[in-house]
C-alpha positions in Angstrom: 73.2 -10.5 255.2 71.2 -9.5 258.4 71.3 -7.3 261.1 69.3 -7.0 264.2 68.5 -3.5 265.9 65.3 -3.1 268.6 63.6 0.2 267.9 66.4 1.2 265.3 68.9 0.9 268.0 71.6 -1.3 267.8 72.5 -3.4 270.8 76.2 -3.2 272.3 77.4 -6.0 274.0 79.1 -3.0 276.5 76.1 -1.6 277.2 75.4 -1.1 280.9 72.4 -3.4 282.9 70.7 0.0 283.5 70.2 0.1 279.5 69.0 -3.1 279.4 66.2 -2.8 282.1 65.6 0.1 280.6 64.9 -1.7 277.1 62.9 -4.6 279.3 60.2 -1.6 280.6 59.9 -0.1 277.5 59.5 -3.1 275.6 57.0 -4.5 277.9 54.9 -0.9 277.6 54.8 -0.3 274.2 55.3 -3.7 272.6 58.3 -3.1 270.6 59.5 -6.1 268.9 62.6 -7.0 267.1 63.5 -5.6 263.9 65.3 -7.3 261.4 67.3 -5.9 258.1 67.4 -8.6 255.3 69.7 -7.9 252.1 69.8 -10.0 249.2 72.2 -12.1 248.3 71.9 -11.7 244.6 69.5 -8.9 242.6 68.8 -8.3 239.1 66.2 -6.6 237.1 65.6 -8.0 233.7 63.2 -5.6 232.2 61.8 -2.6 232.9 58.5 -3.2 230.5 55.1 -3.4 232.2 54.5 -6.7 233.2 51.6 -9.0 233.3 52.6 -11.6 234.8 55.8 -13.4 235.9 57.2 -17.0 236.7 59.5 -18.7 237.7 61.3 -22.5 236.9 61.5 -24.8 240.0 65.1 -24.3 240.1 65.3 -20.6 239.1 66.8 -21.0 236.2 64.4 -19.4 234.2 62.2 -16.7 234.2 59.5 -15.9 232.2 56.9 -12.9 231.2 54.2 -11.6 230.0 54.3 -8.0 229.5 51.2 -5.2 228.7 51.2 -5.8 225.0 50.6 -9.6 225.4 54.2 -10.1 224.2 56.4 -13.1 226.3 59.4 -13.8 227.1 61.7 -16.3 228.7 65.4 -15.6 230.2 68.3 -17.6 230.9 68.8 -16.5 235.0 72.2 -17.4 235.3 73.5 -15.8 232.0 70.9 -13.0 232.1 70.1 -12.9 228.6 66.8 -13.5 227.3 66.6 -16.6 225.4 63.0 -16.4 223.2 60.8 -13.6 222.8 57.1 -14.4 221.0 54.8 -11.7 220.1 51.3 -11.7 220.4 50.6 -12.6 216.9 52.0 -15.8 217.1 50.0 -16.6 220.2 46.5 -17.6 220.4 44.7 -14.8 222.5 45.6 -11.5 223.5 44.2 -11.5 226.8 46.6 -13.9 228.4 47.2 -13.6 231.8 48.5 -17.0 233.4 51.8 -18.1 232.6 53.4 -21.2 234.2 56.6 -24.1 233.4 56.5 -27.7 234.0 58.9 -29.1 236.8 61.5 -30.6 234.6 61.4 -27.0 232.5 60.7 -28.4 229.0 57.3 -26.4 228.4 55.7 -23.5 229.1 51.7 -22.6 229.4 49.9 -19.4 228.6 46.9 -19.4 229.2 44.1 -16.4 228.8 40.3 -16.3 229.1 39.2 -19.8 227.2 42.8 -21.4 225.8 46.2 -22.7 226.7 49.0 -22.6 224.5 51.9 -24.5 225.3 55.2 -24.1 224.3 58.7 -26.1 223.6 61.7 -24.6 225.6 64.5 -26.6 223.6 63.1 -25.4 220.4 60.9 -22.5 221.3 58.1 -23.6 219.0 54.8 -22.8 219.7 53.4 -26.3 220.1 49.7 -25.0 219.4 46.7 -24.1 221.9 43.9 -25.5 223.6 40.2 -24.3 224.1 38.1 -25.0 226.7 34.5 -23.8 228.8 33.6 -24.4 231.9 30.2 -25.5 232.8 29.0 -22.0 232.6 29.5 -20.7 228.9 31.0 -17.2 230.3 33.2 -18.5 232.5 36.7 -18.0 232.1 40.2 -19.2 233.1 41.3 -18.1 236.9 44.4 -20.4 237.8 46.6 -22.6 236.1 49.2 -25.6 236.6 51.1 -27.1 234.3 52.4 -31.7 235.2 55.5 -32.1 235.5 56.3 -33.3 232.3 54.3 -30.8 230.2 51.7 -33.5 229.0 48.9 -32.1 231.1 47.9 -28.9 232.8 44.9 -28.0 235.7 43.1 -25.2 234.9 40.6 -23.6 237.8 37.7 -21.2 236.0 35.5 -18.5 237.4 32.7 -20.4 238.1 34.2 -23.4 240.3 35.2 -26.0 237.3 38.7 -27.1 237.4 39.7 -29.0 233.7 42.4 -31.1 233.3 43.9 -30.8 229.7 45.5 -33.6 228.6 47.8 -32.2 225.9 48.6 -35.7 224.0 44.8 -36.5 222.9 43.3 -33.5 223.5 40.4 -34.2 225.4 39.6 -32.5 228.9 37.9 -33.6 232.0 35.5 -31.7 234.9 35.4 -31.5 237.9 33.4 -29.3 240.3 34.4 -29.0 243.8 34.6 -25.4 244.1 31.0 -23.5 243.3 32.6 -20.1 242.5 35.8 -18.5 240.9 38.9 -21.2 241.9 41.7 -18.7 242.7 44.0 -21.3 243.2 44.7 -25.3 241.7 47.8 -27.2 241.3 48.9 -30.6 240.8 49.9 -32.6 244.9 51.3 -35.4 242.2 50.7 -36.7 239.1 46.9 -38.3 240.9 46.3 -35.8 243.2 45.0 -32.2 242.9 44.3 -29.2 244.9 42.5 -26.3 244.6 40.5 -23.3 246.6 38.3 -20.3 245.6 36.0 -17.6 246.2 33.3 -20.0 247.7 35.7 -20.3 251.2 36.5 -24.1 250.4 39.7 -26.0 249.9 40.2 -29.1 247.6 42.4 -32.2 247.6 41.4 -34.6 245.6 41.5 -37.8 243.4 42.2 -37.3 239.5 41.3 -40.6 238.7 38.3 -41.1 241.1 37.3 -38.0 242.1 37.3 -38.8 245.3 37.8 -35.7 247.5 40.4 -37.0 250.3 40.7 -33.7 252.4 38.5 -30.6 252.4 38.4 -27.2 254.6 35.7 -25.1 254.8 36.9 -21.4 255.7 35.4 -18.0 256.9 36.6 -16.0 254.2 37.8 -16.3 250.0 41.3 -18.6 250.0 44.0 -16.2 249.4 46.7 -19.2 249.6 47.4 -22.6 249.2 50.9 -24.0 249.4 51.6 -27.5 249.2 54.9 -29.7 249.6 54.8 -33.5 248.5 57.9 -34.3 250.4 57.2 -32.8 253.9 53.5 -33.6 253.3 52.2 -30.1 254.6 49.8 -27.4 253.5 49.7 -24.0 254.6 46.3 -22.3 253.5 45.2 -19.0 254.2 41.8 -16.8 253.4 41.6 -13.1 253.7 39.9 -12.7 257.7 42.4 -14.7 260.3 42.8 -18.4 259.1 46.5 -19.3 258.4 46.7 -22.9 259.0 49.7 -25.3 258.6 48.4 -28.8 257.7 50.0 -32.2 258.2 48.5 -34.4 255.4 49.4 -37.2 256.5 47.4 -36.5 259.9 45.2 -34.0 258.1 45.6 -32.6 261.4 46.6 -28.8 262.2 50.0 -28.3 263.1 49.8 -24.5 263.6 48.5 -21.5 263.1 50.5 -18.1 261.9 50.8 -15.8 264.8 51.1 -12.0 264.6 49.9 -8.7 266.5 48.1 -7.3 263.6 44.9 -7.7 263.3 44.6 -8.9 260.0 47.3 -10.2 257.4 47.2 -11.2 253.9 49.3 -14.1 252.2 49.5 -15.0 248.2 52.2 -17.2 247.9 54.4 -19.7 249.7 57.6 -22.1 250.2 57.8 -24.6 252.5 61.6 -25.2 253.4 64.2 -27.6 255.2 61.2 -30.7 255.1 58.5 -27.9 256.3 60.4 -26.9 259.4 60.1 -23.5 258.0 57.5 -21.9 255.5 58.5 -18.4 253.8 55.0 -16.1 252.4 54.8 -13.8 250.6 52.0 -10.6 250.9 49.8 -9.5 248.1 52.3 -6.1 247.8 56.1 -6.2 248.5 56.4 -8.6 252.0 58.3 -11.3 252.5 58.2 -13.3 255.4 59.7 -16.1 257.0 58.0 -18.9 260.1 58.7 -21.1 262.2 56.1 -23.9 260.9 56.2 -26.2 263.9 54.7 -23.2 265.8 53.7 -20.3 263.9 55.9 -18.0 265.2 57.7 -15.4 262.8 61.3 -15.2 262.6 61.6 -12.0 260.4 59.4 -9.8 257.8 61.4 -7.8 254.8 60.7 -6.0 251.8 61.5 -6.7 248.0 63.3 -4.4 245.8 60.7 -1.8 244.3 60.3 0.0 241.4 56.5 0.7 241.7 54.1 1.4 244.4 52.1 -1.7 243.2 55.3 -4.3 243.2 54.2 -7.4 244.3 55.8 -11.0 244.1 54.9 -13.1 241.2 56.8 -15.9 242.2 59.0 -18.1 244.7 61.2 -21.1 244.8 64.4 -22.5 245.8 67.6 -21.8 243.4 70.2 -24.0 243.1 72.5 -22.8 245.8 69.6 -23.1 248.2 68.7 -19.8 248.7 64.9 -19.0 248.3 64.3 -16.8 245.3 61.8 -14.1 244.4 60.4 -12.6 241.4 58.4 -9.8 241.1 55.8 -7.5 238.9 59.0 -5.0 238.7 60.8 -7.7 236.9 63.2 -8.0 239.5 64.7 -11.2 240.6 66.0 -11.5 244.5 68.1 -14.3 246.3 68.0 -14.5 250.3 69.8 -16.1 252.5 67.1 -18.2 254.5 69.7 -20.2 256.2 71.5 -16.9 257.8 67.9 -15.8 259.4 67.5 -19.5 261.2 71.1 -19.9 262.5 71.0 -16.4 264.0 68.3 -17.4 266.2 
């Protein structure tokens, strides 16, 4: 549901011209814009625990945590139950802090400082964990992706090694793109992987070669990287003023986020409707959604808070094709894209 007001005003279709010139001169002197209400379409909070870190499956389906005490959890959305609990002495490491599912929702990865431990989601056995390094013996896990299939995850380290983990023969490769802490890696396909960091540089790359096929060199630390296979577009941000939208088929620029403030931050990302439209997400409790032909945004909202530090853990489409959100509250959210983009 949305509703439009300009300067928490609503606009009546009886109003006189008078009150619309008089809107016109005082939008034009103090630069008011138009203010849009968003309300979810669907809400639910699943825990109220402290929690780590959250995630979500591609489809929404299922939702998991990792909460203060290094316990986790994974819950059945649609019938809001939670369907496994493991406590932290039946995991490897206490100080996980990464959690992520494959695509096709068989697995799920935990991954703290130097390990992975993967899990089965049809049995909810703990599989067993993996230990790794990075080329500098301190350095510890900063990002994670798990394939699509579970077999395999990509794991980005503090100082600029990215390992791929190959589950089924346990044996892990290096690469090193990145020269400082990769804040963000994931998989493009199953031969293709991206990732950004600290250093100001982006990644996409080879597996099997290692040949880098596209790389961006920024002002600033990468505070998002969001890729769609399908539409074949990036949007990558770092924390001054770059917020570009990438054609990869081009590797051209398509556009460029525009806004008034000075500065804005992004974390997270969805393309939508074959990258037509691209919906971010703020390191606190924003939500916002583009135009990604031309930068321009269509509306800005807030997600449900229970604590001044809420911010979204994750985002993806659900099954009825509205975008959904989870966040560090525990709270899941459903919007209504589709109503924002036909009201234009």
């Amino acid at each position: 549901m949305i509703e439009r007001k300009t300067n928490g005003c609503f606009l009546s279709p009886l109003a006189s011209p008078l009150f619309y010139l008089l809107c016109t001169v005082l939008l034009a002197l103090f630069g008011c814009t138009e203010e849009t209400r968003v309300l979810p379409v669907h809400e639910f909070r699943f825990t109220q625990e402290p929690v780590r870190k959250a995630a979500l499956s591609e489809d929404a389906r299922l939702a998991a945590f990792i909460f203060d005490d290094s316990s986790v959890s994974v819950w059945d959305v649609d019938e809001k139950r939670e369907r496994y609990k493991w406590h932290s002495d039946v995991l490897d490491e206490e100080s996980l802090h990464l959690i992520t599912f494959s695509k096709d929702k068989a697995w799920l990865a935990l991954t703290g400082y130097w390990s992975t431990t993967l899990i089965n989601l049809h049995s909810g056995d703990v599989v067993g964990s993996w230990h790794f390094s990075g080329k500098d013996p301190g350095a510890t896990a900063s990002s994670t992706s798990l394939s699509h299939h579970g077999d395999s995850a990509l794991v980005g380290m503090t100082d600029g090694t990215v390992l791929l983990l190959n589950f089924d023969n346990g044996t892990a490769l290096q690469y090193q793109h990145n020269t400082m802490k990769v804040l963000h890696v994931g998989y493009f396909s199953d031969d293709y992987a991206f990732s950004g960091g600290i250093d100001k540089r982006w990644f996409l790359w080879d597996l099997d070669k290692n040949d880098v096929l596209l790389e961006r060199q920024y002002r600033s630390r990468v505070t998002a990287s969001v890729l769609d296979n399908r539409a074949q577009r990036a949007f990558i941000s770092d924390a001054l003023n770059s917020h570009e939208i990438i054609d990869l088929a081009t590797r051209e620029v398509v556009s460029e986020l525009q806004f008034m403030e000075r500065f804005r931050f992004f974390r997270k990302g969805l393309f939508l409707e074959n990258g037509d439209y691209l919906m971010t997400t703020s390191p606190k409790s924003v939500v916002t959604l583009w135009h990604a032909n031309s930068g321009e945004e269509i509306a800005s909202w807030e997600i449900k808070r229970y604590s001044s530090e809420a911010t979204t853990h994750a985002i993806t489409l659900n099954e009825d094709g509205d975008v959904a959100t989870l966040s560090s509250d525990g709270v899941l959210q459903s919007w209504d894209y589709r109503a924002l983009v036909t009201s234009l």
